[in-house]
Each structure stands twice: as C-alpha cells, then as structure tokens.
MARTORZA-356302 format. One record per residue: residue number from 0; y, z, x of N, C-alpha, C, O in turn. Coordinates in steps of 0.2 Angstrom, whole numbers. Layout:
NODE/NUM/Y/Z/X/Y/Z/X/Y/Z/X/Y/Z/X
...
//
This chain:
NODE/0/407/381/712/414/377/711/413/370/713/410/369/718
NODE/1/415/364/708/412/359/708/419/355/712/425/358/712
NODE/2/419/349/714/422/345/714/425/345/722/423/349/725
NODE/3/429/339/724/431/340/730/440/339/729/442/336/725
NODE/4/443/344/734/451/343/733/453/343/741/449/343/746
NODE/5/462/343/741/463/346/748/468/351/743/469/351/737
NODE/6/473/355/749/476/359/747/480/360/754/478/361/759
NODE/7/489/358/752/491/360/755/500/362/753/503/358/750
NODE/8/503/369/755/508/371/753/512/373/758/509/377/762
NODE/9/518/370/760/521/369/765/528/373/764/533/375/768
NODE/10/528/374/758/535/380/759/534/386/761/529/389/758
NODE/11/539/390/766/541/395/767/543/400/762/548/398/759
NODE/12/541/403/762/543/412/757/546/416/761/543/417/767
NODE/13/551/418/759/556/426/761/557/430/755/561/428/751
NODE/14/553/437/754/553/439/750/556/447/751/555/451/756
NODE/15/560/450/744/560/455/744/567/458/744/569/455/749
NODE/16/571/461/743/577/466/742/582/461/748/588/460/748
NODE/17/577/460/755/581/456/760/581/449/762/582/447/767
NODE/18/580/447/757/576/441/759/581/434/758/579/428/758
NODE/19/587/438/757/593/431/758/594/430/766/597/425/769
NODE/20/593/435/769/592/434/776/587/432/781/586/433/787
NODE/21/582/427/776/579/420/779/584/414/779/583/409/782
NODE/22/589/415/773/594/408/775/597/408/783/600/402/784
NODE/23/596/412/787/598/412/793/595/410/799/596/409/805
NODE/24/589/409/796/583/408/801/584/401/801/583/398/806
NODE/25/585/399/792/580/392/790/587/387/792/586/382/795
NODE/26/593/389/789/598/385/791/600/379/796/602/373/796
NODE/27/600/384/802/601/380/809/594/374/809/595/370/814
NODE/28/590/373/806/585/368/804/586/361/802/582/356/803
NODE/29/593/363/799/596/354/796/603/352/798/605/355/804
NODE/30/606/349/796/611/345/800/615/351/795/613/356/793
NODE/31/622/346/795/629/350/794/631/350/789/636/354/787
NODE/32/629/345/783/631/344/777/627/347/770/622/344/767
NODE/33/628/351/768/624/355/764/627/352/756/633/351/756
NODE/34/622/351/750/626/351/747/622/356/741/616/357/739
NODE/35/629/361/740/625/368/736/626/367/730/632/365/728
NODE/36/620/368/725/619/368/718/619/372/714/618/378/717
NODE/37/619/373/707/621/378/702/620/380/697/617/376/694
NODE/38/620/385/692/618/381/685/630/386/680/636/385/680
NODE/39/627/388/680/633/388/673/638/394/675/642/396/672
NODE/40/637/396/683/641/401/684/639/408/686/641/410/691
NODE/41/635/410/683/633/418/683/631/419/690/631/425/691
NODE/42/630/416/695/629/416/703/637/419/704/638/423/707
NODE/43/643/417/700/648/419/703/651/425/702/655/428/706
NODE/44/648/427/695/648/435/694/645/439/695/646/445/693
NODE/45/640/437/698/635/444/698/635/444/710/632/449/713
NODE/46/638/439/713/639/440/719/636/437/722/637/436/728
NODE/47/632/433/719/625/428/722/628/422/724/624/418/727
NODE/48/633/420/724/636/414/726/640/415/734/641/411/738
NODE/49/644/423/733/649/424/738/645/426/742/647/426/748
NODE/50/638/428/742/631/431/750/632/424/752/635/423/758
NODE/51/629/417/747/628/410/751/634/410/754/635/412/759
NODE/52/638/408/751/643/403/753/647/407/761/650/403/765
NODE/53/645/412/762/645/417/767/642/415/772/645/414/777
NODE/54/635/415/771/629/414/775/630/406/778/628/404/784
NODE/55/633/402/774/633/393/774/639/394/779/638/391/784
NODE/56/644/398/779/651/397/783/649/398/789/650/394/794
NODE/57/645/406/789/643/408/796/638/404/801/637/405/807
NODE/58/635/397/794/630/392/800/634/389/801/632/384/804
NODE/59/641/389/800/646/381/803/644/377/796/649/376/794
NODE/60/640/376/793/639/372/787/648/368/784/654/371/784
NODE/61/646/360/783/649/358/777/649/360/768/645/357/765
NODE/62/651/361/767/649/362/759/652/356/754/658/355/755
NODE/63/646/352/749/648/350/744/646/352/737/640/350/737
NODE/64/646/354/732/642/358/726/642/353/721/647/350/720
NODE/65/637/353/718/634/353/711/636/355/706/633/351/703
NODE/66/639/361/700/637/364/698/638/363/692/639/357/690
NODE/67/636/367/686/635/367/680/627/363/678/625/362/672
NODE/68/625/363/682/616/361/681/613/364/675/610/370/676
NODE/69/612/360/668/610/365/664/603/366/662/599/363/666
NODE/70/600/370/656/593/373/658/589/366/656/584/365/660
NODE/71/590/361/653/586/357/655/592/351/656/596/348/653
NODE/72/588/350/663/594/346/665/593/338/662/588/335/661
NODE/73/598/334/662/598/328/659/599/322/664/600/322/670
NODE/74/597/317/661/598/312/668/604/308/668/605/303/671
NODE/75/608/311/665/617/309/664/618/314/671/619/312/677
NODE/76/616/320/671/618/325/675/613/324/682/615/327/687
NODE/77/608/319/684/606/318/688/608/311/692/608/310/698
NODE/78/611/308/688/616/302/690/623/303/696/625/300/701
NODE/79/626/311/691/631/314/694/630/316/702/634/316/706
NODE/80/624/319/702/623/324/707/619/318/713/622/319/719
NODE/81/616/315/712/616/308/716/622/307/719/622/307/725
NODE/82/626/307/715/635/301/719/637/309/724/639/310/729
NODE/83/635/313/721/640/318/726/634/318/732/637/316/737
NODE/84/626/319/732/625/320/740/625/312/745/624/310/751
NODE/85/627/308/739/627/302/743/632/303/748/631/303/754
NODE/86/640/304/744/647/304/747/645/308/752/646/307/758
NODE/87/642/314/751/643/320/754/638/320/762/638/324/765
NODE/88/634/313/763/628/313/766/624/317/768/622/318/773
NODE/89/622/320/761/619/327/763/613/328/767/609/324/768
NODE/90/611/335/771/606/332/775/602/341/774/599/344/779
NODE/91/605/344/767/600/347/764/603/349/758/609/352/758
NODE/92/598/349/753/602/352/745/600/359/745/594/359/745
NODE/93/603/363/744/600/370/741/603/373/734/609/374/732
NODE/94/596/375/733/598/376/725/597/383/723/592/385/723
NODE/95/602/386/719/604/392/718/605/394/710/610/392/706
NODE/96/598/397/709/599/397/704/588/396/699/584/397/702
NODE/97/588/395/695/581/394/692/578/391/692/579/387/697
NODE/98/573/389/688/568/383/690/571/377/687/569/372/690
NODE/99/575/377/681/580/370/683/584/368/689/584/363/691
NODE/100/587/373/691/591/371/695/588/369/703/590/369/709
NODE/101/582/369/701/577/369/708/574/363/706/574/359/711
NODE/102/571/360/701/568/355/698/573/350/699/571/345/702
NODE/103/581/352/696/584/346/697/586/344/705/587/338/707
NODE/104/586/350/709/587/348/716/581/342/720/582/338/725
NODE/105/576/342/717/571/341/718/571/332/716/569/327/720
NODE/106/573/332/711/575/325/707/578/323/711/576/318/714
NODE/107/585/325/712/591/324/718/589/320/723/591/314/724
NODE/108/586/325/727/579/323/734/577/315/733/579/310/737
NODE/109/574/315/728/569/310/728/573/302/726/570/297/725
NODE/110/581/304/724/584/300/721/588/296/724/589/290/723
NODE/111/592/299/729/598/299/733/598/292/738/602/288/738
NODE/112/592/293/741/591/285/745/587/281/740/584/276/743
NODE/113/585/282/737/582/276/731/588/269/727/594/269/725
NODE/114/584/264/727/589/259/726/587/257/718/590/252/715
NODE/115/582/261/716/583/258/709/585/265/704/586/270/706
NODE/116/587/263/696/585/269/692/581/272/693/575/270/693
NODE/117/583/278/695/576/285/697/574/286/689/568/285/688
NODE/118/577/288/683/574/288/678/568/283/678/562/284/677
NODE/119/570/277/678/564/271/677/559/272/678/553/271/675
NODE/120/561/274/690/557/274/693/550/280/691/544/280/690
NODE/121/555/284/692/549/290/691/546/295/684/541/299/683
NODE/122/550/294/681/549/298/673/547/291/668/544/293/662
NODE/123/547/286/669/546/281/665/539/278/666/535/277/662
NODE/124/537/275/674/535/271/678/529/276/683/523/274/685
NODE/125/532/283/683/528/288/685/527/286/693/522/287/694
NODE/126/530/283/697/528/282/705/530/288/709/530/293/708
NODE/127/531/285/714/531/291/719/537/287/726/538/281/726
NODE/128/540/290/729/546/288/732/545/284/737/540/285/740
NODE/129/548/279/738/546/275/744/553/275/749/554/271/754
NODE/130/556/279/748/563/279/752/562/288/755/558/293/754
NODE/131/567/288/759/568/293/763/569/299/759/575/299/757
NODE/132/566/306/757/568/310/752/573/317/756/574/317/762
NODE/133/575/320/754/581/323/756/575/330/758/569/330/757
NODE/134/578/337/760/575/343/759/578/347/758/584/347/760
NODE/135/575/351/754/576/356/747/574/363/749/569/366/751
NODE/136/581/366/749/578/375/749/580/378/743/583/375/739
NODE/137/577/385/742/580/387/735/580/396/736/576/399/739
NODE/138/587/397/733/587/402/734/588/405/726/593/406/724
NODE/139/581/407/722/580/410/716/582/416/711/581/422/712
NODE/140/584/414/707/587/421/703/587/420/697/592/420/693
NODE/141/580/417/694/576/419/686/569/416/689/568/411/693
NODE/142/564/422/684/557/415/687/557/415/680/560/417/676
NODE/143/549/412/681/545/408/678/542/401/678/537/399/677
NODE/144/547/397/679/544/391/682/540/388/689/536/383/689
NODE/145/542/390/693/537/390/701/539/385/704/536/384/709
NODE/146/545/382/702/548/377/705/550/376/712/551/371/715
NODE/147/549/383/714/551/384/720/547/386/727/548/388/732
NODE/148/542/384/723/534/383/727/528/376/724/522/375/722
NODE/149/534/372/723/530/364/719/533/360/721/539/361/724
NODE/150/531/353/718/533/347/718/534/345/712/534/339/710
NODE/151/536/349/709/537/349/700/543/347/699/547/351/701
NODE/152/547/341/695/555/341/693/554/340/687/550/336/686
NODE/153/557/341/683/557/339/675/565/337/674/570/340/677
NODE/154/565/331/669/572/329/668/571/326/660/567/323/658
NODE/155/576/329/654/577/326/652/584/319/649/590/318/651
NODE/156/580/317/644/584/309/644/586/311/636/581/311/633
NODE/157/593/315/633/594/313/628/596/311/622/597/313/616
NODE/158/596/304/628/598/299/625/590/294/621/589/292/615
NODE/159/586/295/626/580/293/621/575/300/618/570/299/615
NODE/160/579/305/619/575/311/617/566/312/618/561/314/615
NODE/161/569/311/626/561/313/631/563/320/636/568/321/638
NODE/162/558/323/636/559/328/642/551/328/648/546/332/649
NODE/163/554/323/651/548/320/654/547/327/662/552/328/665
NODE/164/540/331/665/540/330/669/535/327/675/529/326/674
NODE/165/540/327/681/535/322/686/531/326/690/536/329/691
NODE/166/527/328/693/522/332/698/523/327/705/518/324/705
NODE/167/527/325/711/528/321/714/521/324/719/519/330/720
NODE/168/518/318/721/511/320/726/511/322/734/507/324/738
NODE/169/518/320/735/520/322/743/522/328/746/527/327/750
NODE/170/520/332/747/520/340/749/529/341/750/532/346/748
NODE/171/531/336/754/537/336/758/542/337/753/548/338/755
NODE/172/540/336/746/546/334/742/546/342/739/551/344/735
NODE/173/539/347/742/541/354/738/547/358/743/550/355/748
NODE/174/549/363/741/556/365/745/553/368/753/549/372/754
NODE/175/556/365/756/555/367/763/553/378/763/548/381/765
NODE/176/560/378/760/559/387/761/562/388/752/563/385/747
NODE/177/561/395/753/563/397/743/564/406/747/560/409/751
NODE/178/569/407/745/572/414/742/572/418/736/575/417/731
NODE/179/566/424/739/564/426/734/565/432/733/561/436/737
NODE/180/571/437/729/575/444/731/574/443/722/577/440/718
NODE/181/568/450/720/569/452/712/575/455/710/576/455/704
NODE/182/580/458/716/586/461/712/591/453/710/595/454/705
NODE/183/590/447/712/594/444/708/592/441/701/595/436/698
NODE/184/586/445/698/583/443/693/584/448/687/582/447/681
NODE/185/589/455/689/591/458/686/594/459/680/594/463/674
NODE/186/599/452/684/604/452/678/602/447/671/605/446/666
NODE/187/594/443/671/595/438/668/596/441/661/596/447/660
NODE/188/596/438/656/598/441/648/590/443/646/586/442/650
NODE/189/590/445/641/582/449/640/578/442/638/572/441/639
NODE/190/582/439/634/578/433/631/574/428/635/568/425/635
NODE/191/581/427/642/578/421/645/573/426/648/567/424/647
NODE/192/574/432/651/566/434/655/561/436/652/557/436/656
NODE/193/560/436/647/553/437/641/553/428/641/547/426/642
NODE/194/555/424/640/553/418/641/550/413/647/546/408/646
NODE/195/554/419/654/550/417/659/545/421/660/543/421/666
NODE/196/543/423/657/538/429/657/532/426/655/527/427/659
NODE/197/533/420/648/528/419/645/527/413/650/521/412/652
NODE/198/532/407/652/529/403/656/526/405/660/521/402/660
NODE/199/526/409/666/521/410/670/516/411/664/512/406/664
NODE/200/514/414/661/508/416/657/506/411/656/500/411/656
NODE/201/509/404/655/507/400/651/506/395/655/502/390/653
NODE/202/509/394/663/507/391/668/498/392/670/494/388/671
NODE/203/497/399/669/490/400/673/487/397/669/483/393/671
NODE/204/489/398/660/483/397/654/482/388/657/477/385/657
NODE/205/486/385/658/484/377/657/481/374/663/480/368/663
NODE/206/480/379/669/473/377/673/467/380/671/461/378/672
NODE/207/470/388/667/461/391/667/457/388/662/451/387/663
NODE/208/460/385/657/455/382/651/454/374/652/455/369/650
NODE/209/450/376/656/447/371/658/443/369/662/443/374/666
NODE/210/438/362/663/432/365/667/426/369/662/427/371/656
NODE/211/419/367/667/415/372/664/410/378/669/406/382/667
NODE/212/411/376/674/408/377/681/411/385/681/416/387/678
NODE/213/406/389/686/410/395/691/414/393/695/411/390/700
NODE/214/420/394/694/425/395/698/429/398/699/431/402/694
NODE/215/433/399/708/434/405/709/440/406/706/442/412/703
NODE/216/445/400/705/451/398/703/452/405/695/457/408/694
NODE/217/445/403/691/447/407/685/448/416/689/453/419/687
NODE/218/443/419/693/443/423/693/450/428/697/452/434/697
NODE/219/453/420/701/460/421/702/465/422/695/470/426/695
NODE/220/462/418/691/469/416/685/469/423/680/473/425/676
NODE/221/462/426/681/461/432/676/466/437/680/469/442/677
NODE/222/466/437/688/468/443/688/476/444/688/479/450/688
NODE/223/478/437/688/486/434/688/487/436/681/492/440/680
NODE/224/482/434/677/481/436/668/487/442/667/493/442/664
NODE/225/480/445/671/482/452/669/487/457/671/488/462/668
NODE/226/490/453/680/496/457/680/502/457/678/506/461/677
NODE/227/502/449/676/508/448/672/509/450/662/514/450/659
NODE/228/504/451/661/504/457/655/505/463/655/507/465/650
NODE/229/503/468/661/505/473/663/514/474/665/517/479/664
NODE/230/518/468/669/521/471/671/527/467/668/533/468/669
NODE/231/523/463/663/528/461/657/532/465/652/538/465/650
NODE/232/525/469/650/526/475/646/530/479/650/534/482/646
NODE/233/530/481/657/534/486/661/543/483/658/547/486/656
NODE/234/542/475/661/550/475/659/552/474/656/558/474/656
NODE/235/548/471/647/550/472/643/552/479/640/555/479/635
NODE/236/550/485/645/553/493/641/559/494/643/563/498/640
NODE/237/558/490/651/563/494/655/567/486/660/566/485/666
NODE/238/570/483/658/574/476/663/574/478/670/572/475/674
NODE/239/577/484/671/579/485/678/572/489/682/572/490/688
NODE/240/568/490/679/563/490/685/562/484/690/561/478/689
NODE/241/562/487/696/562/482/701/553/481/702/551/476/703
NODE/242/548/486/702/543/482/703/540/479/697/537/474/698
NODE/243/541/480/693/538/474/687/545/466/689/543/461/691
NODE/244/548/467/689/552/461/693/549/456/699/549/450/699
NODE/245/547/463/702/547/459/708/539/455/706/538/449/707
NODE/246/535/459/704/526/458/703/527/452/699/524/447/702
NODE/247/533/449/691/533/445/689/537/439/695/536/433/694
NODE/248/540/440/700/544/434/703/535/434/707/534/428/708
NODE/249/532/438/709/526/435/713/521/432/709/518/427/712
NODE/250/521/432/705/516/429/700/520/423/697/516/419/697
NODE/251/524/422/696/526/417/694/524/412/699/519/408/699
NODE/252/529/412/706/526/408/712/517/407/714/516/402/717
NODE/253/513/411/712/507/410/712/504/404/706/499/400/706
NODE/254/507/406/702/505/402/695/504/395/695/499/392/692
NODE/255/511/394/699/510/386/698/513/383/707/518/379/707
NODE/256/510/385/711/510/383/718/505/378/719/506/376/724
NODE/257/500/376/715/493/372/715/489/374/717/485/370/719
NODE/258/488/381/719/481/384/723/476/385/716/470/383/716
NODE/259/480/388/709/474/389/704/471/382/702/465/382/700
NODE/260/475/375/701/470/371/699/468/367/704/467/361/703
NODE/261/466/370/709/458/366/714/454/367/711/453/373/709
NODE/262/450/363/710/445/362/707/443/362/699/438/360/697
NODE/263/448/363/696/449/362/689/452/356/687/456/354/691
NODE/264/450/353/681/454/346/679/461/348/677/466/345/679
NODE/265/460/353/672/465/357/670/470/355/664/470/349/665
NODE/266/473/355/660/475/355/653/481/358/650/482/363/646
NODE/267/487/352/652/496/354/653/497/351/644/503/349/642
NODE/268/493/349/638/498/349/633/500/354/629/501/353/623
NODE/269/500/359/630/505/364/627/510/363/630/515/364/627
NODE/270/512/363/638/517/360/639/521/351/637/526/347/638
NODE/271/514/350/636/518/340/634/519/342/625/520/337/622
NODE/272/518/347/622/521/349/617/527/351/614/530/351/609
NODE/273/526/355/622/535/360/621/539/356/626/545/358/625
NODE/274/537/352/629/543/348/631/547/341/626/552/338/626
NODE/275/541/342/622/542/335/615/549/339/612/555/337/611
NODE/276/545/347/612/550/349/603/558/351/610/563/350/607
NODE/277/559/353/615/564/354/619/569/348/620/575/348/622
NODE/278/566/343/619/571/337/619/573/334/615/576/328/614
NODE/279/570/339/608/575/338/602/578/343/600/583/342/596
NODE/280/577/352/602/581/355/600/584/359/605/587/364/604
NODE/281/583/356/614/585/358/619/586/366/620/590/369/623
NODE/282/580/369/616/579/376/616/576/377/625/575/373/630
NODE/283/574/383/626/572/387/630/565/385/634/562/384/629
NODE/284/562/383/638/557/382/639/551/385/636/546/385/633
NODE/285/556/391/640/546/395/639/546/399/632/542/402/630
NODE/286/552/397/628/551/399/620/548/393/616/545/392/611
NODE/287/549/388/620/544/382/616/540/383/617/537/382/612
NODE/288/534/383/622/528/384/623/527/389/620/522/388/617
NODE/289/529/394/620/526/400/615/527/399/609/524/402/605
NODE/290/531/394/606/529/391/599/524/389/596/522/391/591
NODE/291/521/384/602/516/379/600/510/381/604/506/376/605
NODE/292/509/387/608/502/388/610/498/389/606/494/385/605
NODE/293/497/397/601/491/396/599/491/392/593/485/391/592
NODE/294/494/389/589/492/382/585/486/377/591/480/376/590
NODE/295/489/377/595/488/373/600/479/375/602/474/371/600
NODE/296/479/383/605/473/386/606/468/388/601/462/389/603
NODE/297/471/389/595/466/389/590/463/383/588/457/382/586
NODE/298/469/377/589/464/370/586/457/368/593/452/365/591
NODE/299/459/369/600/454/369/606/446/372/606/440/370/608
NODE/300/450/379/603/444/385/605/437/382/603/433/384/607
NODE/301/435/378/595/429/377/596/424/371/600/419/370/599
NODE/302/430/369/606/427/365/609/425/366/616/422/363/620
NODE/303/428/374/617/428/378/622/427/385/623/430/389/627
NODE/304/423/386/616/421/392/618/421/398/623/423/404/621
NODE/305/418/395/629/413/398/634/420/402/636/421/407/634
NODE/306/425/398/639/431/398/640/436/404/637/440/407/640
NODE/307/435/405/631/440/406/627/436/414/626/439/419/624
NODE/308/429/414/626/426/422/625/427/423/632/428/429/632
NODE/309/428/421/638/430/425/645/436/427/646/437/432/649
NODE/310/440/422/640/447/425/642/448/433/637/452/438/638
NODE/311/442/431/632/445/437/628/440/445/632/440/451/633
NODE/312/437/442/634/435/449/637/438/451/645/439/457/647
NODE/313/439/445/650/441/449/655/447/449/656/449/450/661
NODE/314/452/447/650/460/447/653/460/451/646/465/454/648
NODE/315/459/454/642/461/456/634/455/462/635/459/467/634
NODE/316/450/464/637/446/470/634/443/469/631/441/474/628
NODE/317/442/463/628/438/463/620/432/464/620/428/460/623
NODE/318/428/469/617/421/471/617/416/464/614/416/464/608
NODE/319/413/461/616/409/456/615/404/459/607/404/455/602
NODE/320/401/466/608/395/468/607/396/464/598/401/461/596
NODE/321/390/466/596/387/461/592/393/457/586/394/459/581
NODE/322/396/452/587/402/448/589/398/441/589/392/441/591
NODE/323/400/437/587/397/430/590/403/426/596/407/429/599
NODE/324/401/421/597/406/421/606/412/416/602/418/416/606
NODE/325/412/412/595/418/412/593/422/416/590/428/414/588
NODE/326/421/423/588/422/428/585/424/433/591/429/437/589
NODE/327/422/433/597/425/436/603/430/433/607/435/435/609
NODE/328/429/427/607/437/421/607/442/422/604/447/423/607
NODE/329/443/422/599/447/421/593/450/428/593/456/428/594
NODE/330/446/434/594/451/441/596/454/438/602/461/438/602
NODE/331/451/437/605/457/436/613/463/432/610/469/433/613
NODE/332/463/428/607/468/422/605/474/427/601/480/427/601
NODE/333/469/434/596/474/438/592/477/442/599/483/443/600
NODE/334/474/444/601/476/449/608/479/446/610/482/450/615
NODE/335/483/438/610/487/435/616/496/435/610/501/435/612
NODE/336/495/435/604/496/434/601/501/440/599/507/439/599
NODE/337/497/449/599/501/451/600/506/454/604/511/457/603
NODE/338/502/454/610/507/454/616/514/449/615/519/453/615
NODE/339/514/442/614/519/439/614/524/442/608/529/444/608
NODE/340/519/441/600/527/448/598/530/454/601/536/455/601
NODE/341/525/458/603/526/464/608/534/463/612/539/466/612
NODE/342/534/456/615/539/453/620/544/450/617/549/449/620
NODE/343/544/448/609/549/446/607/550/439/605/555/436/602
NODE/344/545/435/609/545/428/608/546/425/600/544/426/595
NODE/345/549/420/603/550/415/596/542/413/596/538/412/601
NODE/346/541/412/589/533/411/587/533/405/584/528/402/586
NODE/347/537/402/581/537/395/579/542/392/580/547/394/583
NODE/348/542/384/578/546/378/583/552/378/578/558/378/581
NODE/349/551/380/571/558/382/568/564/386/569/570/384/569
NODE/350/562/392/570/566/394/573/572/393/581/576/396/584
NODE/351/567/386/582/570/383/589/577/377/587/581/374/590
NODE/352/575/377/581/580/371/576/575/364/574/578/359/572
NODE/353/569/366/576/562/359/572/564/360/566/565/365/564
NODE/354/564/354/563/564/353/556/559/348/554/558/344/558
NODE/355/557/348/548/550/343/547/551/339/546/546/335/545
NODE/356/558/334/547/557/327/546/558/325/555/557/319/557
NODE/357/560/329/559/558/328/567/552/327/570/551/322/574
NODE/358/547/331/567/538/330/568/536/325/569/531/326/573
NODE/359/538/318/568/536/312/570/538/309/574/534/305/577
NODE/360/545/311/575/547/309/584/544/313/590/543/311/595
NODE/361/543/320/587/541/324/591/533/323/593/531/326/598
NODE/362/530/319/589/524/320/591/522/312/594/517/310/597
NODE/363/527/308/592/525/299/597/530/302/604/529/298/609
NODE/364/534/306/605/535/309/612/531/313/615/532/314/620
NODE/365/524/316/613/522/321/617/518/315/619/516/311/615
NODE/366/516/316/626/512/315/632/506/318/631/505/324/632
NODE/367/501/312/630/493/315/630/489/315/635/487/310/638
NODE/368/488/320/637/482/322/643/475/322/640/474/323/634
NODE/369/470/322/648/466/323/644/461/327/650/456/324/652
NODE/370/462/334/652/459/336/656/455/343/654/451/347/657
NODE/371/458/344/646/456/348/642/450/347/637/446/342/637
NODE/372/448/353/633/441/354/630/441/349/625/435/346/623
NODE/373/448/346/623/447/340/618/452/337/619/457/340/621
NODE/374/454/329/618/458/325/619/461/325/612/457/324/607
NODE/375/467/326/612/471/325/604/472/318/602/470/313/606
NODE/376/473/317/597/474/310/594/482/312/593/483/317/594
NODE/377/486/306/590/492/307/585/491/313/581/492/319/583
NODE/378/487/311/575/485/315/570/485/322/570/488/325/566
NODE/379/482/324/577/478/330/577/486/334/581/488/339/579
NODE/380/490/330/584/495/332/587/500/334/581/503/339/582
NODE/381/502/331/577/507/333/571/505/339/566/508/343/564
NODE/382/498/337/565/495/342/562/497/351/566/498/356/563
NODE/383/496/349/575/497/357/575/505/359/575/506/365/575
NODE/384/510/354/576/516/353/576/518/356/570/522/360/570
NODE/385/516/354/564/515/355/556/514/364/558/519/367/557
NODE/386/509/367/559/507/375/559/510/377/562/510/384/562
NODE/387/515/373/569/517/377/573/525/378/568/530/381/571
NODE/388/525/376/564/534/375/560/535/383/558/541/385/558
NODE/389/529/388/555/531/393/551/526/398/555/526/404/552
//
C-alpha cells in the first residue's frame, strides 16, 4: 500500500430500529436554538418529523425550520436558509431527511458567519472556511449519498447551470452525530431507492479504479462491491425487507466516509459527468450517474486493465480462464450492466431530458479530474456524453 495519508472521522453513528434515541444523548450538547431542516414533506407523513420535533421539545430546544430543501439544492435556496439560522442564532442545524438535505445543511454550516458570497467562495474559488462554522446533526431517511458521515455538500447554481460539489477538508464540518434507523427508508419510492442503490455502487467504484499498487482499500471496496449487489437485488424484490435496507444504509455510509480512498488517488468523473448533465435536466442523482458510467468505463478500461479484470472477477465471478485480461474486463463491465437493468435504472442521459444540442454546455461544465487511468480532454468528454444519449 503506497503513499502516506492521515484519517480521521469524527461523527458519531446511532444505528438501528432505535436509533432516534441518540437524539437524546447528543442534544443537551448545543445551546438552545436548533434550526430543523427538511426536504418536501414526507417527514410529515410518514411520522419522522412528529418523533423530532417531540424529542427537540422534550430538550427545552428552540425551533426554527427550513423546509422544502429540494433534491438538488440550489443556491437561491442556500441564501434562504443562511437568513433563517442567522435570525434564529442557531447554535445547531439538524437535518432530517437525505443526502441533500444533509449536504445542504452542511453548506448552511459553513455559510452563516461568512461575510462573502458562499457560492463564490466555495463552489467557485473552491476555499475552505475562515469563519466560525456551525454543527450539523442528521437524522437519515433515504441513503446513498454518505453525506452523513462526510464533509461533502453539493449545491447547484441554476442560474449558470453548474452543479458543483465541495469536499470541505476540515473534519468538524462533517456532522457531529447522523441517525441511522432503516425503517425510515421504507417508505422511499422504488425509483429514488434503486437510484440510491446505485450511488453508493458508484461511490465505491470512483476510489476502486484507481491506483496501481496492493491495496487494502480495494479489498475493502470488493467486498462493499458485493454486498451491495446482493442486498440490492434483495430490495429490489422485496422494498420492505428490513435487512437489505439496513445492509444498504451500512454500506452507503461506508462508501463514502473516506476510509476506501486512503491511499488511492481515486477518480470522481463519472460523477463530474452526472452532476454536468443534473444541472441541466435536474434529474436524480444516482440516475445520472448510471447514465453515463459505463460510456464512461468502457472509454477507461483500456488504460486500466489490471483494474477492470479484478473487478470482473472478484466482485462479478467472471471466469478468467483462457480469456484475455481485456476480454475478462469487459464481462465484468456487461456484468455491472446487467445488474443495473435488473434494478431498473435509467441507462441513458435522454431519458433524463439531455437533448443533443445541450452536449456542449454539458460537457464545458463538467469538471476534469485527473486521479484516474486517463485524464479526458473536452473531445473525449462529449464524445462519451454522445454514447451516453441512447
């Protein structure tokens, strides 16, 4: 395992069927002004809002809310949410609700005693906070994003049709504590949970592929791999199983807490793909990424092989024997392929509403990394944006 890193993960987990009953632990923690967040409602019908709001009364807490925070949040809507914890001096936000509405609290944080535009500052200028940042709990009810064990906020602007995210470097900005109970994952729609399904899949995939060293990290991501294909499959038969639920809300947090990319360079543009084509058709997250993955992975594969035949054999089964090691790769890419039909997933970018005369804005907004088997040009970027349309 090459390289040197540090590693550290400072949020608290409460997991499990009881696990709203670490809000009482963690509470008495902060001062008195809480301000609670939301996304479009469903916290209020399915009971998840009337446990908090119960729980917050019984700490003496003040309440100010947020709500209507939508799946990708905007910076009109991070403007808003600014003026309320100012007025409200909040002295913690908690966020009830998915990896936007954990992402955006997160923004919030980092926003609130800042004296410049936050968009400028940090999705634009890419910095990191020099003011006092706020702390953030989350209490979870859809995964796939990890947001709730990261320093991760994504905000879309659009108005200039960017869906930028920041990775902020300072541990404190991840949520102090996160609440993680799989029965409030029950009710989500079958779509959005096959969509969180694939983002965690697709969280692992953009640290394993990459690197060329033994590392333990991959032997970690294969077996993350492959629980989350078994238990995806479990809830794609059956929604209401509580252990494929709960296995997917554990692996999602696993996924993207930064423990798998120690030591890896690691390799996020499939998602600076699917955040391009998302801030022009404000589709689903994890259905855009699964648009434009294997376009994505078939144009890589031959510059990473070694990579690509591990995955097909130790996450897929693929029999190597007399095969060539691009030709054991490439199964594994069909093998990932048909799982995601299996699951339902949108398979291209049109069906998200991309149309080909968008390709060009969409491809001078994606964000080029270069931590991967090959660095893209423009060219090479529209080109897979092109295969990914049909």
């Amino acid at each position: 395992m090459l390289g040197n890193f540090s590693y550290c993960n400072p949020t608290k987990l409460y997991f499990g069927d009881q696990a709203l009953d670490g809000l009482k632990t963690e509470l008495p923690k902060y001062g008195k002004n809480v301000v609670l967040i939301y996304g479009g409602g469903s916290i209020k019908r399915n009971g998840i809002y009337d446990a908090v709001v119960q729980t917050l009364g019984e700490q003496g807490k003040r309440v100010a809310e947020i709500a209507g925070v939508m799946p990708n949040p905007t910076v009109d809507k991070l403007y808003e949410g600014v003026e309320i914890a100012r007025k409200h001096q909040a002295d913690l936000l908690l966020a009830v609700g998915g990896g936007s509405v954990c992402d955006y609290a997160k923004a919030v944080s980092v926003s609130v005693n800042c004296g410049e535009d936050p968009w400028e500052k940090y999705y634009v200028r890419f910095e990191e906070p020099d003011c006092e940042t706020l702390p953030v709990g989350c209490v979870l009810t859809m995964v796939g994003t990890g947001s709730e064990m990261n320093a991760g906020a994504v905000i879309t602007n659009p108005h200039t049709k960017q869906k930028i995210g920041h990775v902020f470097r300072d541990e404190k900005i991840m949520p102090r504590f996160a609440i993680l109970n799989p029965r409030y994952t029950l009710t989500v729609p079958r779509d959005q949970m096959v969509a969180g399904i694939y983002d965690i899949f697709n969280h692992i995939c953009e640290q394993y592929f990459s690197g060329e060293d033994d590392n333990i990290s991959d032997y970690l991501s294969e077996g993350l791999m492959r629980a989350v294909v078994q238990a995806g499959r479990a809830a794609n038969r059956d929604p209401q199983d509580y252990e494929a639920r709960s296995n997917l809300m554990w692996a999602a947090t696993w996924a993207l807490n930064t423990l798998l990319s120690r030591g890896k360079s690691t390799d996020w543009m499939v998602h600076m793909l699917g955040q391009a084509v998302g801030a022009y058709t404000d589709a689903t997250h994890g259905m855009t990424l699964a648009a434009v993955s294997l376009p994505y992975y078939r144009h890589i594969l031959p510059y990473g092989v070694k990579q690509f035949k591990r995955f097909a054999v130790n996450v897929w089964g693929v029999d190597p024997a007399g095969k060539t090691d691009e030709q054991t790769a490439r199964e594994g890419l069909d093998a990932l392929e048909g799982w995601m039909k299996e699951l339902g997933l949108v398979m291209n970018i049109s069906q998200l509403g991309a149309t080909p005369d968008m390709l060009e804005g969409i491809a001078a907004r994606t964000i080029i990394q270069t931590g991967g088997y090959k660095t893209l040009d423009r060219e090479e970027i529209l080109e897979i944006l092109k295969e990914s349309l049909a």
